[in-house]
C-alpha positions in Angstrom: -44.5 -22.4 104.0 -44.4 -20.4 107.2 -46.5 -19.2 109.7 -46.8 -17.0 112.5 -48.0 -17.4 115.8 -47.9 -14.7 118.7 -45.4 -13.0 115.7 -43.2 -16.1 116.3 -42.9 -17.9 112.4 -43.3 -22.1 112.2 -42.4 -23.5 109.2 -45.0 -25.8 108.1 -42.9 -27.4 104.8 -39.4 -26.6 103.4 -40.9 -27.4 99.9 -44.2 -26.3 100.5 -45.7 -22.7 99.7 -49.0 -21.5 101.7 -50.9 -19.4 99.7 -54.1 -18.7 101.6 -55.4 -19.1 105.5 -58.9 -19.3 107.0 -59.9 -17.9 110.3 -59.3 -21.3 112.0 -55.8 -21.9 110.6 -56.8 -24.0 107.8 -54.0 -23.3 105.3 -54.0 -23.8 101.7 -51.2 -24.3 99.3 -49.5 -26.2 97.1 -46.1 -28.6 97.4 -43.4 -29.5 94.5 -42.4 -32.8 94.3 -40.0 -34.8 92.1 -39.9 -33.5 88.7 -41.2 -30.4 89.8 -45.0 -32.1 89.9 -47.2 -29.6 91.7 -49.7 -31.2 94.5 -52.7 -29.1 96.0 -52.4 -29.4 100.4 -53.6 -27.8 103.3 -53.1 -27.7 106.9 -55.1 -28.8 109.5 -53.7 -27.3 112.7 -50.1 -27.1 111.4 -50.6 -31.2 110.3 -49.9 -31.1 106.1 -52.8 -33.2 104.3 -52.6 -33.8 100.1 -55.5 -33.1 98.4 -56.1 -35.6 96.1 -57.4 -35.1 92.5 -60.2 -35.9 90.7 -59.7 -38.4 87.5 -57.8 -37.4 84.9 -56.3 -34.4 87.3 -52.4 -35.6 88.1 -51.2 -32.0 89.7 -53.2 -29.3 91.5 -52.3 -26.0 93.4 -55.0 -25.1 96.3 -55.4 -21.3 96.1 -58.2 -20.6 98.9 -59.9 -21.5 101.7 -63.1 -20.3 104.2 -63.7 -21.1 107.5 -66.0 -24.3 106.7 -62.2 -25.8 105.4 -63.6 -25.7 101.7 -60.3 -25.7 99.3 -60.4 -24.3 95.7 -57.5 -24.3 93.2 -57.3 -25.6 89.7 -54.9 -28.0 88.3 -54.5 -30.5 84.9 -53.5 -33.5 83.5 -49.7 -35.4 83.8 -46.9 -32.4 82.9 -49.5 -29.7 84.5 -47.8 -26.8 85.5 -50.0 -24.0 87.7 -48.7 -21.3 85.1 -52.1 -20.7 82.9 -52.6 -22.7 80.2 -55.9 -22.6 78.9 -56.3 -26.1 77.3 -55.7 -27.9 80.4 -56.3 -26.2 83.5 -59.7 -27.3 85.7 -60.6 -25.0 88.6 -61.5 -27.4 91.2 -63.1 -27.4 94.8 -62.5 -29.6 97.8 -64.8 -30.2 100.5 -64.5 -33.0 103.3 -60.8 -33.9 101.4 -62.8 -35.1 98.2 -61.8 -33.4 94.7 -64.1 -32.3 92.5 -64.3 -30.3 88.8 -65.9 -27.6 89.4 -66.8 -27.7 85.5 -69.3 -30.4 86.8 -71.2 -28.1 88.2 -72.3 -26.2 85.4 -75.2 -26.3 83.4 -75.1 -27.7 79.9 -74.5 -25.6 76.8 -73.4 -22.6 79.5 -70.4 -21.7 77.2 -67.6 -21.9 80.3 -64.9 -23.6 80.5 -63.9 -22.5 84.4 -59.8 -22.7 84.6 -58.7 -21.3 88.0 -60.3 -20.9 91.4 -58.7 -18.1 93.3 -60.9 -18.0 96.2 -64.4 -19.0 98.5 -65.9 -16.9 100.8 -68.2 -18.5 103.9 -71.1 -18.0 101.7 -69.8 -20.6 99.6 -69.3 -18.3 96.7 -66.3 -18.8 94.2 -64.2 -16.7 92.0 -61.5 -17.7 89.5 -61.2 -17.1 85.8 -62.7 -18.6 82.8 -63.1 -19.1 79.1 -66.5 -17.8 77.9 -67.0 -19.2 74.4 -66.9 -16.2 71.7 -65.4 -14.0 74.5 -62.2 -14.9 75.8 -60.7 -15.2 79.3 -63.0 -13.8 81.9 -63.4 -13.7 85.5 -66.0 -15.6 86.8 -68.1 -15.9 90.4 -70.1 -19.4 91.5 -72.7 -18.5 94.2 -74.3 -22.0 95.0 -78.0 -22.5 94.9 -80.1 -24.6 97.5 -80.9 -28.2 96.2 -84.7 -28.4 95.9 -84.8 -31.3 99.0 -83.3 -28.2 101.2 -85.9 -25.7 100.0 -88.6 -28.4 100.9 -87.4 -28.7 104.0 -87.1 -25.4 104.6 -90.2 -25.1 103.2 -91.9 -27.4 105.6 -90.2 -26.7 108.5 -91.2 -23.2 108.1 -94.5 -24.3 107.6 -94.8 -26.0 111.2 -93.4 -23.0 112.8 -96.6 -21.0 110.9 -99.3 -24.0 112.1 -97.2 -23.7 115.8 -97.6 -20.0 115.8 -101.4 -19.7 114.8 -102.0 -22.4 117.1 -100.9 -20.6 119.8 -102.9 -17.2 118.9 -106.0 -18.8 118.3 -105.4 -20.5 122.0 -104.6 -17.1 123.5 -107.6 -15.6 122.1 -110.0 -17.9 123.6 -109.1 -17.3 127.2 -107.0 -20.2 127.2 -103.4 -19.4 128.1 -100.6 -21.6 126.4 -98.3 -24.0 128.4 
């Protein structure tokens, strides 16, 4: 894994490939140990950090990365090996160095099976592929939905802004100038 600064290459591993690289020069890849075990990492300012799985995940391969430093990849249990194989492979997401399944996300009796994550934008949105039941491998794209407690917040907030506001005309059309 290599990378250029002012057109002047660093390596960043020997046995280490980078594979994608945020505007912030968060870097995503993957290393081979012993045994050829694959092992999701990133880079923090050139500094290598492992990513480290979920249960029942024993090898990962980190395959994007926006500018919040959100990782997605896949990976599978003991013997994985990043080449497809639609039995075991998990996409999976990072955020804050924590693993997750991105399966886990997804709401019961949805049919998918997501296997890869390819990439995530700075909208949050994921793309990888998947196995739609009665359909075969498809592509698939996670956009994330508010949690209700951030709509009511929202909600509210937005609400105090409207009280604020109509306050303030109903002051200015009395005579009375606002502070």
């Amino acid at each position: 894994a290599v990378i250029w600064t002012s057109q002047v290459p660093a390596e960043l591993s020997s046995s280490a490939s980078a594979l994608a690289i945020n505007d912030t020069n968060g870097i995503a890849g993957v290393q081979t140990g012993p045994g050829q075990s694959f092992q999701a990492l990133w880079w923090l300012s050139g500094v290598p950090d492992i990513l480290p799985h979920p249960s029942s995940i024993f090898g990962s391969v980190a395959n994007g990365i926006n500018d919040a430093n959100i990782v997605v990849g896949h990976g599978g249990p003991a013997g994985f090996h990043p080449v497809l194989d639609v039995e075991s492979h998990r996409a999976l997401l990072w955020e804050a160095g924590v693993g997750h399944d991105l399966n886990g996300l997804l709401v019961n009796g949805s049919g998918w099976a997501l296997l890869e994550a390819w990439d995530i934008n700075n909208r949050g949105e994921v793309v990888g592929l998947g196995l739609r039941e009665g359909q075969g491998l498809r592509a698939f794209i996670l956009t994330p939905v508010p949690e209700p407690a951030t709509v009511w917040s929202m909600l509210c907030g937005l609400g105090v802004l409207f009280v604020a506001f109509r306050s303030r005309v109903s002051r200015s059309r009395s005579g009375r100038m606002p502070n």
